[in-house]
C-alpha positions in Angstrom: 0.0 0.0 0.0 1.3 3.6 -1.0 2.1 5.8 1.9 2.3 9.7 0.7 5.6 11.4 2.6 5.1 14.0 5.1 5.5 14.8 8.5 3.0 16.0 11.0 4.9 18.6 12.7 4.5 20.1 15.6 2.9 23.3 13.8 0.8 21.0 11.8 -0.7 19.4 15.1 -1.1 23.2 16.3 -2.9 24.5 13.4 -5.2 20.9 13.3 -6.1 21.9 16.9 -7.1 25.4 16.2 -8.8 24.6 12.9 -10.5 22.4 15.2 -11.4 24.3 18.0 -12.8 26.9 16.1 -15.0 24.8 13.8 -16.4 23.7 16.7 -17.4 27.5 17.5 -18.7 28.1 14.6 -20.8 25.2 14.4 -22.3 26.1 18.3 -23.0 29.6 16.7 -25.0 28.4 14.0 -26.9 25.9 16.3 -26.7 22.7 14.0 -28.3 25.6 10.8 -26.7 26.4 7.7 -25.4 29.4 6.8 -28.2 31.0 5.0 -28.7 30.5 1.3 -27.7 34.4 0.7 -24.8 33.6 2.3 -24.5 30.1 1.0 -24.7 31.4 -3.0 -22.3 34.4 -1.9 -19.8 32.3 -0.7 -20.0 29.6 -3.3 -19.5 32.5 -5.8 -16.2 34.0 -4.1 -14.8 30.3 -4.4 -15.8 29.6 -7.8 -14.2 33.7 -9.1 -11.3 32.9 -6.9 -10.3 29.4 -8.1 -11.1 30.1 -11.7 -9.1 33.2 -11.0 -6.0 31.1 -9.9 -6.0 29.7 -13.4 -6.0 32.9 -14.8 -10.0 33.8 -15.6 -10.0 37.5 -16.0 -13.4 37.9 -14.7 -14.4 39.9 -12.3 -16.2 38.8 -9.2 -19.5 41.0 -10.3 -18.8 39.3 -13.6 -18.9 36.0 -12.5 -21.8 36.8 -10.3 -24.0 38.1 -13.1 -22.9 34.4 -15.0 -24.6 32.8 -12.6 -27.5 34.5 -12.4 -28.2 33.6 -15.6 -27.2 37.7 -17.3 -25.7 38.4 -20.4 -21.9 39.2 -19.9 -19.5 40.6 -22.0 -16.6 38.3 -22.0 -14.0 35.5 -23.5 -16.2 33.0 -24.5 -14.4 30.6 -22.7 -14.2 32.1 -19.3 -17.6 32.6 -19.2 -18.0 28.8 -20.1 -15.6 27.9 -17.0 -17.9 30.0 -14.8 -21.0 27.7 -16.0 -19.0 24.2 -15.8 -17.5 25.2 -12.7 -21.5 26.0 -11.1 -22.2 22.8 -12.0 -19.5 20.7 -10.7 -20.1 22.7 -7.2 -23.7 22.1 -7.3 -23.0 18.7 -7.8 -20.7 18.3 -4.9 -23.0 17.4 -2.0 -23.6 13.9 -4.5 -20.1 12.4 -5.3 -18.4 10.1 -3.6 -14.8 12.0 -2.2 -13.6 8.8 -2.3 -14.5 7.7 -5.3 -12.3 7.7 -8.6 -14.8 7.4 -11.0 -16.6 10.4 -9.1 -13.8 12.3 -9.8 -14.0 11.9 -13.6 -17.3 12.6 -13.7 -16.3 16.1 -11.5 -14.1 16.7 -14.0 -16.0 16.4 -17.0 -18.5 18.8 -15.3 -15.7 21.3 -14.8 -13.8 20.7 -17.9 -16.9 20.0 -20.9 -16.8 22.2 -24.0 -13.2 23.8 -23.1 -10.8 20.3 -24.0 -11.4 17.7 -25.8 -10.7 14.9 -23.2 -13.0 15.9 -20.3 -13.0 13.5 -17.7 -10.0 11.4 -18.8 -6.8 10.8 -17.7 -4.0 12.5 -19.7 -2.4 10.7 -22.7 0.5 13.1 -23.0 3.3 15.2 -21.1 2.4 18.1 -19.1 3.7 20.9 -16.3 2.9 23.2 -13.8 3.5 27.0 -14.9 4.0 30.1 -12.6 3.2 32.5 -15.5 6.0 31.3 -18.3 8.3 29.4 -15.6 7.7 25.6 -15.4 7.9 25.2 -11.7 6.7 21.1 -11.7 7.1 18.2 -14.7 4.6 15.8 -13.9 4.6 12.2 -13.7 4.6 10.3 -17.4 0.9 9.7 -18.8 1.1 6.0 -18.4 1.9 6.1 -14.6 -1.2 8.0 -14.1 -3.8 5.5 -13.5 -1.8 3.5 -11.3 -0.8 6.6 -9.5 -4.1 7.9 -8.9 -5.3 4.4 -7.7 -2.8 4.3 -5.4 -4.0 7.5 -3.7 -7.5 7.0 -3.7 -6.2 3.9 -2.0 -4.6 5.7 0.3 -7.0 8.0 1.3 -10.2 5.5 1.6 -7.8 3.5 4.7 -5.7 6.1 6.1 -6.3 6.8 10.0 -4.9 10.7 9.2 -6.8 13.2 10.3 -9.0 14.5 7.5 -7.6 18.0 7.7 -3.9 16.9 7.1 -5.0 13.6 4.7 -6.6 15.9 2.3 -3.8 18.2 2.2 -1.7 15.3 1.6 -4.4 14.0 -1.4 -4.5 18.0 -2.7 -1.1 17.9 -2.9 -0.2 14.4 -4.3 -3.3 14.9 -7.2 -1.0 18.5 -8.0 2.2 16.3 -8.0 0.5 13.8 -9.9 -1.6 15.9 -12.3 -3.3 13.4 -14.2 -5.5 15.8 -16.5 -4.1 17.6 -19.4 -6.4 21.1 -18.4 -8.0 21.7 -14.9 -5.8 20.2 -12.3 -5.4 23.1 -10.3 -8.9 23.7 -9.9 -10.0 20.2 -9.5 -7.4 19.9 -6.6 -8.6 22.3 -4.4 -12.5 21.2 -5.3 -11.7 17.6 -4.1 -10.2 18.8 -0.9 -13.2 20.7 -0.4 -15.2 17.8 -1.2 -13.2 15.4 1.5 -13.1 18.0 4.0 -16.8 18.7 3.7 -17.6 14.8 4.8 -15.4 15.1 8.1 -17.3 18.2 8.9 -20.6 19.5 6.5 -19.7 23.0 7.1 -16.7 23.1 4.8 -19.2 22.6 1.7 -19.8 26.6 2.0 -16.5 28.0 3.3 -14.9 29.8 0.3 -10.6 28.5 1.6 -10.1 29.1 -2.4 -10.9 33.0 -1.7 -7.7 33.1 0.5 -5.6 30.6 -1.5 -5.9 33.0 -4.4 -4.6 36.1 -1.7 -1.6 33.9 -1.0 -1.3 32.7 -4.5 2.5 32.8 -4.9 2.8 31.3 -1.6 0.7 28.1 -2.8 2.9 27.8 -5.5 6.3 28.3 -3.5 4.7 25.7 -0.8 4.1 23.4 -3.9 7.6 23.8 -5.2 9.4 23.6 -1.8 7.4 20.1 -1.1 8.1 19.6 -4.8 12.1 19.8 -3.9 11.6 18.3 -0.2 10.0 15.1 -1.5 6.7 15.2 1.0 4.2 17.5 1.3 4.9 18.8 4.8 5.5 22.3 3.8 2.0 22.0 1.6 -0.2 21.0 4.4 1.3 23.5 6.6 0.0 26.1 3.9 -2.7 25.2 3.7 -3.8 24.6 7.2 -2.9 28.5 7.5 -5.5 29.0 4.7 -8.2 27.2 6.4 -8.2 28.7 9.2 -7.7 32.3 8.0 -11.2 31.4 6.0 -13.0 30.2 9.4 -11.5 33.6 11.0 -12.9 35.3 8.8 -16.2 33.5 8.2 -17.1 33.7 12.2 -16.5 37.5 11.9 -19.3 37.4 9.6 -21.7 35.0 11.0 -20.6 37.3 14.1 -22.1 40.0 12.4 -26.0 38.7 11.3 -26.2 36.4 14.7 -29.0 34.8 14.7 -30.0 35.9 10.9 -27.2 33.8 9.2 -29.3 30.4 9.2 -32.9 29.1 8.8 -34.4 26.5 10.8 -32.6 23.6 8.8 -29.6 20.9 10.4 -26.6 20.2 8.1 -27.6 17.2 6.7 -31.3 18.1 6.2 -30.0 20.3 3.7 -27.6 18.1 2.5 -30.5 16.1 1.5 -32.4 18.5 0.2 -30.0 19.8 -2.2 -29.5 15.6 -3.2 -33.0 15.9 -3.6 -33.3 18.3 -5.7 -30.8 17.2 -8.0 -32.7 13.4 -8.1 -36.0 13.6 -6.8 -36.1 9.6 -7.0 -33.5 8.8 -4.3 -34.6 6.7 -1.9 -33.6 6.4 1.5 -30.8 3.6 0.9 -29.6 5.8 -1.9 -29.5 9.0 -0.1 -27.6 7.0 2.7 -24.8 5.9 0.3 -24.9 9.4 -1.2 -24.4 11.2 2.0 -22.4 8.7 4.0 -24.4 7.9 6.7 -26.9 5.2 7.8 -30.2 4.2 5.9 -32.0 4.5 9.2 -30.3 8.0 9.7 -31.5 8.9 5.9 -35.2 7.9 6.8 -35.0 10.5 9.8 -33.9 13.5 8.0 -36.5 12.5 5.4 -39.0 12.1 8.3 -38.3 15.8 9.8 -37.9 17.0 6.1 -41.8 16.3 6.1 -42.7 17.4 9.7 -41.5 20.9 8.6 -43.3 20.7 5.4 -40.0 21.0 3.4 -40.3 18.1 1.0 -43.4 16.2 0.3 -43.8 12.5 -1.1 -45.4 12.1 -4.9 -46.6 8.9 -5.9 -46.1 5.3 -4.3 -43.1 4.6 -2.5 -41.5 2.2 -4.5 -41.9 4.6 -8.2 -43.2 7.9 -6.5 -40.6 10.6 -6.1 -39.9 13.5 -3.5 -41.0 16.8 -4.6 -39.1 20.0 -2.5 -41.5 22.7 -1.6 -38.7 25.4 -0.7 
């Protein structure tokens, strides 16, 4: 079994702590709610400008706003496509499986259709990691990367690491790796996102790519340095940092609307809703596998999903569907 190199440093333990500590704040101030959807769709839309952005989209954030809300923008054609691929694949996220390899070709073909010709495959040929016009990383050969990336995701399904450091780790091995010809960067940074958002629900909304793309030379000098180091310590102390800047700042604003900032909602009720309303045929044993959690646990969320007049069953159960009223 592939073990990825690093060491968990004393910093790293420190940050892990505090990352920690104040999720757990955050959480208690929210009351088991999610963030409202203003905030929800604001937030989503800062991480979605600022990864894009990393990859050097020259829209603006009102630009990429007005994209998703479905107004004419003048722009590259093809930036404005990344915008809509890249809505997708995050509206998607609550669905795939973060461990899951064929989920993550289907991510990327979401984030990748109509701009190369290979969405959702592996690369065939040679490619690098640019800084501007300096190639900073020469990935792996193409035929290494299926065995590569089977090896990680075999990693990450059995490692005992704690999810904030092991998807570091994954981030950063899938940038070492980069097994697509276009969209690595971004599809790095989504798929720690994804795997931090099934240790703790709350990392589904919290734009961390806002404050990667304010430390942008950083990421890449952190990538490089673990690049010449040979593990990915200096990586995952990066972007620890980054995480917890974004909570910072994301408890300064719930902070600031109090009790305003959620609706009446738990975590995984709206993780459910949002699976329903992407598949209004899920069953209970479906949405279980979807979400992670127990069929049992799926038939109570579905249960107070009804009591509070949220969602509303159409049909028999065994070829009805759900229909979401809100």
């Amino acid at each position: 079994m592939y073990t990825p190199p690093f060491t968990v440093t004393d910093e790293i333990l420190h940050l892990v702590s505090e990352i920690s500590e104040q999720i757990g704040t955050l959480n208690a101030l929210l009351g088991e709610r999610m963030p409202s959807p203003m905030l929800r769709k604001e937030n989503q839309i800062k991480t979605i400008h600022s990864s894009l952005a990393i990859e050097h989209n020259s829209l603006s954030l009102q630009q990429v706003t007005d994209v998703i809300d479905g107004k004419h923008v003048l722009g590259a054609p093809n930036e404005i496509q990344e915008v809509k691929n890249a809505l997708q694949a995050y509206q998607l996220m609550l669905q795939l499986d973060a461990f899951s390899e064929a989920d993550l070709l289907r991510a990327h073909n979401l984030m990748m259709v109509d701009l190369v010709d290979n969405a959702g495959h592996y690369r065939k040929g040679s490619v690098g990691v640019f800084d501007g016009d300096k190639c900073i990383h020469v990935a792996p050969s193409a035929d290494r990367v299926p065995t590569l990336m089977a090896d990680l995701f075999a990693w990450i399904k059995q490692t005992k690491t704690h999810p904030l450091v092991s998807s570091c780790v994954f981030h950063y091995e899938f940038e070492f790796i980069h097994p697509f010809m276009d969209g690595n960067g971004r599809m790095g940074r989504y798929w720690q996102t994804l795997l931090l958002s099934r240790w703790k629900g709350i990392f589904a909304w919290l734009p961390v790519e806002t404050i990667v793309k304010k430390h942008q030379q950083e990421y890449y000098q952190a990538i490089a340095q673990s690049d010449a180091k040979g593990d990915s310590t200096d990586f995952i102390v990066f972007m620890l940092k980054c995480i917890l800047q974004t909570i910072s700042e994301q408890r300064k604003v719930t902070d600031n609307v109090g009790i305003n900032v959620g609706i009446n909602v738990g975590i995984n009720e709206q993780r459910v809703l949002d699976a329903l309303r992407a598949d209004a045929s899920l069953s209970a044993v479906k949405i279980g596998r979807l979400l992670g959690i127990t069929t049992r646990q799926a038939e109570r969320l579905l249960a107070s999903l009804r009591e509070k007049n949220l969602i509303r069953r159409v049909g028999a159960n065994k070829n009805g569907h759900w229909e979401t009223i809100k």
